[in-house]
N, C-alpha and C positions, 0 to 999 in steps of 0.2 A: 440569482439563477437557480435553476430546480438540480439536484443532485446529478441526474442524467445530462444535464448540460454542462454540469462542471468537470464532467467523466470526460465527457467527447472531448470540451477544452482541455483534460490534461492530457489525451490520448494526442489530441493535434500538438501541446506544446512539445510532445516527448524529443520531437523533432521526426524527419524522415529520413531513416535509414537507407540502406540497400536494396535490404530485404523487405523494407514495411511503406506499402503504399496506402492510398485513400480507401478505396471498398475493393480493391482486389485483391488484396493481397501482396502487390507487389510494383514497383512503381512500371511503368509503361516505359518509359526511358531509358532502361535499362536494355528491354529489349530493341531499342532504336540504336542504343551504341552497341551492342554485340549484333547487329546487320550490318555495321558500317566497318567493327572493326572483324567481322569476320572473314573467313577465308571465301564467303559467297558473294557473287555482286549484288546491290541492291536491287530488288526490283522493279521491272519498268512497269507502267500503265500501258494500258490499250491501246494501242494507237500511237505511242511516245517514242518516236524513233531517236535517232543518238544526236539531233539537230533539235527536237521539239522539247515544250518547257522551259524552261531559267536555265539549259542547259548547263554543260559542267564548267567546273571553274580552272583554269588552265593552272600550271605552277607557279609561274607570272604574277597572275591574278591573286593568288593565293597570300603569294608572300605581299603582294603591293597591298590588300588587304587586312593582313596583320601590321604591316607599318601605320595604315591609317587607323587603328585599332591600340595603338601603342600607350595613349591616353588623352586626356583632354587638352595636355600644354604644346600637342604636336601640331599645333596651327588647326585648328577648325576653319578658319577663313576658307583655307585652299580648298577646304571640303567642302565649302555651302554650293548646292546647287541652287544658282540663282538666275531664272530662265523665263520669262511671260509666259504663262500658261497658252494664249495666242499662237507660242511659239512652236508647239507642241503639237500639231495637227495631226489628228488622227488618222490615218491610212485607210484604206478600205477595210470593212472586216474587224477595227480593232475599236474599240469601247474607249480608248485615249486614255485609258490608267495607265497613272508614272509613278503607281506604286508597287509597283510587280520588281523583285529584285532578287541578285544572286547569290544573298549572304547564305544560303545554307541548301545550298545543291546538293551535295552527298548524306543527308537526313534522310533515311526511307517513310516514306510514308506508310502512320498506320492510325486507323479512323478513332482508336480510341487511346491514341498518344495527349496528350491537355499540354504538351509541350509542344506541339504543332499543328499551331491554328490552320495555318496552310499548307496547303500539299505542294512541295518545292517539284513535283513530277508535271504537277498541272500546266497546258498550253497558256500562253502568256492571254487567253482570252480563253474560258472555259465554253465559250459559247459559240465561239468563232476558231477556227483550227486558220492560222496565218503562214501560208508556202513562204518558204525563203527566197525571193526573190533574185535575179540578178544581181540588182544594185548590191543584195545585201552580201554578196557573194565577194563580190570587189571590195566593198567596205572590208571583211574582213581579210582577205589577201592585201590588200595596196595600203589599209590606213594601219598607224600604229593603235596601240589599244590605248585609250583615254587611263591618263593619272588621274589618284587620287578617286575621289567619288561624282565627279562633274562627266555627263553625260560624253558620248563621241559627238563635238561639235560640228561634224558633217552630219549628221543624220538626227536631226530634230526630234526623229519618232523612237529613236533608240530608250530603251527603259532604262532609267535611273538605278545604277548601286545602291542598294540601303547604307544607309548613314551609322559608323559606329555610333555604339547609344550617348560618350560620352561629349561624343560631337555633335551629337544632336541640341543636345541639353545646351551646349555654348552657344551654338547659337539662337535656340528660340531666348535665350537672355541678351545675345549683342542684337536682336532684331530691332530692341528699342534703340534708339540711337538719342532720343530723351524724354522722360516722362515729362507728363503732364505740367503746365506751369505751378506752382503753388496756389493757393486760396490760403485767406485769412476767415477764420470762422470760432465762433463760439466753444470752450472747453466742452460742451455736452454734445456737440456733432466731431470731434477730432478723434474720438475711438479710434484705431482701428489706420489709422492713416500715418503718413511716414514724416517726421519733424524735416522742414524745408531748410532748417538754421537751429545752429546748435539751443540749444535752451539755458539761457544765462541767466542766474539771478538776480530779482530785480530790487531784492533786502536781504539783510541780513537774515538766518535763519537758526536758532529765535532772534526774532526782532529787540529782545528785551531779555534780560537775566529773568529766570520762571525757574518755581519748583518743582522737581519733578515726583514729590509728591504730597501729601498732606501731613500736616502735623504744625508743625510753629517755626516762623523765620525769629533766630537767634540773632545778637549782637556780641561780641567776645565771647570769652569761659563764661558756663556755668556756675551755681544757678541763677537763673532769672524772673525776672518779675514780669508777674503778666496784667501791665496796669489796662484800665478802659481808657481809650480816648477821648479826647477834650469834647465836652456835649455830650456823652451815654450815659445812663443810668448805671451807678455803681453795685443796684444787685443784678444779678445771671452770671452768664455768661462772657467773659469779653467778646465785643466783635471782631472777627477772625476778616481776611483777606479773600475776596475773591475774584475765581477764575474771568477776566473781562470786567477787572473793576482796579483801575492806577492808582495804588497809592500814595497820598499825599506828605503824608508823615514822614520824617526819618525818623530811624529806631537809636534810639541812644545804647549805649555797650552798658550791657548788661539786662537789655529788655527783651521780649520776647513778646510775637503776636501768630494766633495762628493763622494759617495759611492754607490754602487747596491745590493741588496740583494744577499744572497750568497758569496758576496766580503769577501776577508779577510780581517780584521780591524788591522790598520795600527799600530804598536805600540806607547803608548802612550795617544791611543783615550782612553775616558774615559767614551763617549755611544755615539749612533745615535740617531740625531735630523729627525723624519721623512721629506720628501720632505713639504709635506702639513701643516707640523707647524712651518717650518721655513719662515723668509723672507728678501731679498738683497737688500741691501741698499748702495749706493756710500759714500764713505766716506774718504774727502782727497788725494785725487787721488787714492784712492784703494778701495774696497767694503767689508763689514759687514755683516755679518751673526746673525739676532736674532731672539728668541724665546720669545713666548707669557708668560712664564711661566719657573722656573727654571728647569734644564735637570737632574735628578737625576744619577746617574752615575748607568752604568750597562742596560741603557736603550736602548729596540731594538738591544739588545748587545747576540749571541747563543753561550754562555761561551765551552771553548774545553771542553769534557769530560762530555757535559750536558744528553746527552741523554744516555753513558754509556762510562765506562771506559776497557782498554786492558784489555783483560783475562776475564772478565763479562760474564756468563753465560745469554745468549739472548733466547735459547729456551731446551728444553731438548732431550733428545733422544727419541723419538718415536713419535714425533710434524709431523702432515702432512705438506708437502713441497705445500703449496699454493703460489700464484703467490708475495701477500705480503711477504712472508717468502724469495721466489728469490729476490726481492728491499732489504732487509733485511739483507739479506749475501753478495750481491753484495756491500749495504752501508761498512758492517762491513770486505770488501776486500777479499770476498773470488771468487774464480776464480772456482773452482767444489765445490762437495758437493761429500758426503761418505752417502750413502742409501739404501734402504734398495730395489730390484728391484721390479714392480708392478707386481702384479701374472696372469699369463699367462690363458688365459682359451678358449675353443674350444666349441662350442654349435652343438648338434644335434639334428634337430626337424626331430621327428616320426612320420610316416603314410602316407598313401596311398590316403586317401582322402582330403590332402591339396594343392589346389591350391596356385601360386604363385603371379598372377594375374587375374586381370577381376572378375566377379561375380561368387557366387554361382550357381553350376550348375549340375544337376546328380547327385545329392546326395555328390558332394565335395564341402567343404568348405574352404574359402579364411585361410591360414597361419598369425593367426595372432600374434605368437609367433617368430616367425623367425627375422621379422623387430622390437620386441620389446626388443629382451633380450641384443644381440649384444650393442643397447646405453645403457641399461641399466646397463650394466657392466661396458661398458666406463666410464659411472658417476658414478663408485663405485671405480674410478682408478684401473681398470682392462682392459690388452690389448689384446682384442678381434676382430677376424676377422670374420664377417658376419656368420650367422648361414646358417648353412651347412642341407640341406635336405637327410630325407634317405627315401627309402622304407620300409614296413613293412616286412623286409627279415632279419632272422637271421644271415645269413652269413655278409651280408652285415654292420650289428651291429656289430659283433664280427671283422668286419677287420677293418672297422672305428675305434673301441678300443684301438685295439693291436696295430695299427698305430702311434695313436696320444701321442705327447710328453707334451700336453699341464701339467700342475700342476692341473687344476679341470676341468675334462669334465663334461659338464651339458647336460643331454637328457630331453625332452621333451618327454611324453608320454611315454606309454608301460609297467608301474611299476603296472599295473594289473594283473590278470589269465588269458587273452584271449588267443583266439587262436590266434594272433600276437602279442601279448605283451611279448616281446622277453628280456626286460631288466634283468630280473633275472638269465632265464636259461644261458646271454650269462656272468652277472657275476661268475655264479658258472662255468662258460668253464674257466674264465679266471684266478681262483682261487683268487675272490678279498674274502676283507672281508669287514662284513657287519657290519657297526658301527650305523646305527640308518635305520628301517623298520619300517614307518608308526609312522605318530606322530598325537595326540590323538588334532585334531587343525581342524577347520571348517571354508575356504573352503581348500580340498589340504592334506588329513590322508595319502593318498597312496604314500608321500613322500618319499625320501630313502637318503640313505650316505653310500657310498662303499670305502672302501682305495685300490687302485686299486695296489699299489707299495708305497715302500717310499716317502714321500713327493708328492703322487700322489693321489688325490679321484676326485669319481664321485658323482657327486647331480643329482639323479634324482627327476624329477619334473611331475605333472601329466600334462595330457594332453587339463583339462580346463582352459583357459587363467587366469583367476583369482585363481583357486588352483594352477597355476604356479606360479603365484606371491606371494602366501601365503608360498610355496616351496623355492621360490626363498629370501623371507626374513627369513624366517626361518632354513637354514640352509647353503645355497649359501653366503648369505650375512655374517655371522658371521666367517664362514671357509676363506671365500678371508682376511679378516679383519684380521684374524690373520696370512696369508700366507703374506700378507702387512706389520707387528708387527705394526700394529695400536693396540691404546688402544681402549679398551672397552667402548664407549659412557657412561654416566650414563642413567637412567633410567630417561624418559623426561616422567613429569605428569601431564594430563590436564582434567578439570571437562567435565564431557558428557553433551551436550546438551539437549537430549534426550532419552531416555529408548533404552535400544537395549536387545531384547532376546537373551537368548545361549541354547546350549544343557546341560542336567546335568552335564555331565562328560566332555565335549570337552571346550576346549579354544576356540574362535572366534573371526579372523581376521574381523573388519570390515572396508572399506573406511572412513574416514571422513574429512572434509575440516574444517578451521577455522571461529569462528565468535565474535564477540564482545558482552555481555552480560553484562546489567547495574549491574545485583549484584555477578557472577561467575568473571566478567571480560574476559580475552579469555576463548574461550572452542571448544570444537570438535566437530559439528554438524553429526553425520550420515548421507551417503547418499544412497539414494536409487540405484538398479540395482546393486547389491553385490552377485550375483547369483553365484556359481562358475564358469559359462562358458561366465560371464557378462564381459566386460573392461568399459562399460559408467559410473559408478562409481567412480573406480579407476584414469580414466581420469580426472575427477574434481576433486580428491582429495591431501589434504597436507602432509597425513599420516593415517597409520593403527592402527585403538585403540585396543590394546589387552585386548578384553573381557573375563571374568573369567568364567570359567564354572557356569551353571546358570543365564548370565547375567547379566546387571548394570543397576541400577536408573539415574537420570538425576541429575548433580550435583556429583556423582561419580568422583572420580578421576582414570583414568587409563594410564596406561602406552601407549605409543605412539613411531611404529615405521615410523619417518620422511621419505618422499621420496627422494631420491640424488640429489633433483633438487630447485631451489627456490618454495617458496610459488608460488601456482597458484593465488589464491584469499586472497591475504592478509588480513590479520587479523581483521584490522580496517572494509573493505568494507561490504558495503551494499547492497543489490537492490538498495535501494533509493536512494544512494550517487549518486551526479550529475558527468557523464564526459561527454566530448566533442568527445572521440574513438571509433570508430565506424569498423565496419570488415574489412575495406580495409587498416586501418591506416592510413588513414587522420585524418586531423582535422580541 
């Protein structure tokens, strides 16, 4: 990287302060919680009377909100909304989005906040203003208020609660109910894929006592005679032992013959003398073999059965097939492997206004979803072929759906009310159901999870690059993972560098990269440019610290989703650490 970029990366790892935002100065956030905890109300939009919007969140709701916020072991079940999209009929006037939600009613809006993709002030239809009707009048006098996050089951067209984030994540993993059957296949195709049955070995490992390095297999004390075998010519060299050649001979006590690493040790030897401590010597017309020091027996000696014996369980069933794991089975003689197959997935990115190359131009902007998600599934051992563009056309949605055979189609964009945002109306054409609408997470709420058929769902994702990725961990990620019968990661937790705000009620995805701190030891520095519709954050960073509603101190410990790729900036480095690497990869 060029000097100037390794500046900006240490300005981003410093973390983010208080007081120090991305290019203003100051973070935008800040001025969001001194309107809400100020002495002034926040204020309203045009039009936004004290009914209109996601309206406010009662005390009730508030605290029955934090309960379902408590963590992930508070039963997620009770929390899945699971309803036919069919079921959901859109009313007059309304666009049939059930991702409009009222995790964060008291956040004022302000257009250049990155912590608030959407305006909580906005009508539940920005395009369609929807009067409160009668019925809806009754509903809320005569009905109680629905527990938990499952819709008021009198009223079908009622908007969905956003899902805490931790609950989200549980269930796009119990969606699977069970991966795919096993295949048996070839070591050079099981990369990548999840072991069906533990991995037992099928020999001993080594198969045979081997040197483990060159020099001469001994018989008793020293010293020893290095005679030729029966049939060699008596001048050179004697012939030595080698690697993939049994020998025939036993060695009598006090003989010596050399040897190569990996050779099979001849019976009788009693250990290897290495090359470099022994030395030959003529002696009576034949030559001598000694050592500085006596040979203990068993020396330089890889006993059969050292590293594990027949039938030893080597790894268990559900172990990702890493390339170590192929050496591993091929040592232990296996010729295929029985696994588990990688989950298929199909990408759709949305809209009218993305170009494919060249600059911004005309009010269209460059696709920068398309060329991201495609690798990014690949390093999640998911086989994906190049994201597929559509127009903002319903039809066009609905045939791409019905089409596709893939296990998880992922769309990009359209899981709003617009008037193109086509993802909902074309799931209720297709009679999916709706397992998670909008999850209560900053950047990326307008998330979604549809079961399209058995063993079949869609992840939708919004259409800001970084609530895509916030989308994309939070619900993509966990669902492939168990369509793969991977286990479940543990929970990876690392002290914050520095202070990062949240909203009250919302979780918050933030970038962060690693750094080294004399009294934390590692920790997560925050970086700046985490907007929702930002990537120059994400780009520098090692992982996403999952912040708790409210926010974290520095020194916090939070939870951390890793990226599928090595560290960018390893843990140790500095600004200040010297290299010699420079942008072109010279040195």
């Amino acid at each position: 990287m060029t000097g100037g970029q390794r500046d900006d990366r240490a300005r981003g790892a410093a973390g983010a302060t208080p007081d120090e935002g991305g290019s203003h100065g100051g973070d935008p956030f800040d001025d969001a919680l001194a309107l809400v905890n100020g002495p002034r109300r926040p204020p309203e939009r045009p039009g936004a009377g004290a009914g209109a919007g996601t309206g406010s969140v009662t005390g009730a709701e508030a605290r029955s909100g934090a309960q379902a916020r408590s963590g992930p072991g508070t039963g997620a079940e009770a929390a899945t909304v699971r309803m036919s999209y069919t079921a959901r009929a859109a009313t007059p006037g309304d666009a049939g989005d059930t991702s409009r939600t009222a995790s964060t009613p008291d956040i004022p809006y302000t257009p250049d906040d990155p912590f608030a993709p959407d305006d909580p002030f906005a009508p539940d239809d920005p395009f369609a203003s929807r009067t409160p009707s009668p019925s809806d009048a009754r509903h809320a006098s005569d009905t109680p208020a629905p527990t938990g996050n499952r819709p008021d089951p009198t009223d079908p067209t009622a908007p969905t609660p956003a899902l805490p984030w931790h609950a989200a994540r549980d269930i796009a993993r119990r969606a699977v109910t069970e991966p795919p059957a096993p295949r048996t296949s070839a070591l050079a195709t099981a990369l990548g894929r999840t072991l069906a049955a533990p991995l037992t070995a099928l020999t001993d490992l080594p198969s045979f006592d081997t040197s483990a390095m060159d020099g001469w297999a001994v018989a008793g004390p020293g010293p020893w005679r290095l005679d030729h075998p029966a049939g060699t010519p008596e001048s050179g060299p004697a012939a030595g032992i080698l690697a993939g050649h049994a020998p025939t001979e036993v060695l009598l006590d006090g003989q010596a013959i050399a040897i190569a690493t990996g050779a099979r040790v001849p019976a009788g030897a009693t250990a290897v003398l290495r090359s470099e401590h022994g030395e030959v010597r003529a002696s009576g017309g034949g030559r001598r073999l000694y050592a500085p020091r006596p040979v203990p027996p068993g020396q330089d000696i890889r006993p059969r059965g050292q590293e594990c014996r027949r039938g030893d369980q080597l790894l268990p069933a559900g172990a990702l097939v890493t390339p170590a794991v192929l050496g591993l089975a091929a040592a232990a003689g296996y010729d295929e492997l029985t696994a588990h197959p990688r989950p298929r997935a199909e990408v759709f990115v949305l809209g009218d206004e993305l170009l494919a190359s060249g600059l911004p131009e005309e009010g269209r902007i460059r696709d920068a979803l398309g060329p991201m998600l495609a690798p990014w599934l690949h390093a999640l051992g998911v086989e994906a072929a190049p994201a597929r563009p559509l127009a903002d056309d319903a039809g066009a949605l609905y045939e791409a759906l019905a089409a596709s055979t893939a296990d998880v189609v992922i769309t990009t964009g359209g899981t709003a009310s617009g008037p193109v945002d086509h993802v909902h109306p074309t799931l209720r054409r297709l009679g999916a159901e709706a397992l998670v609408d909008g999850v209560a997470v900053r950047p990326g709420h307008p998330m979604l999870l549809a079961r399209l058929a058995p063993g079949r769902h869609l992840v939708g994702l919004p259409g800001n690059p970084l609530a895509a990725v916030s989308g994309l961990c939070t619900l993509a990620e966990p669902l492939l993972s168990a369509l793969a019968a991977r286990r479940p990661a543990p929970p990876y937790r690392v002290p914050l560098a520095a202070p990062v705000h949240g909203p009250p009620r919302d979780t918050r995805l933030v970038p962060v990269a690693y750094r080294d701190d004399e009294r934390y030891g590692l920790m997560a520095a925050p970086l700046h440019f985490h907007g929702p519709a930002m990537l120059r954050g994400i780009a520098a960073a090692d992982a996403l610290a999952v912040v708790p509603p409210g926010g974290a101190q520095r020194g916090d410990e939070l939870e951390l989703l890793e990226l599928p790729w090595p560290a960018g900036w390893s843990a140790g480095w500095t600004p200040e650490a010297p290299t010699d690497w420079n942008a072109s990869g010279e040195r």
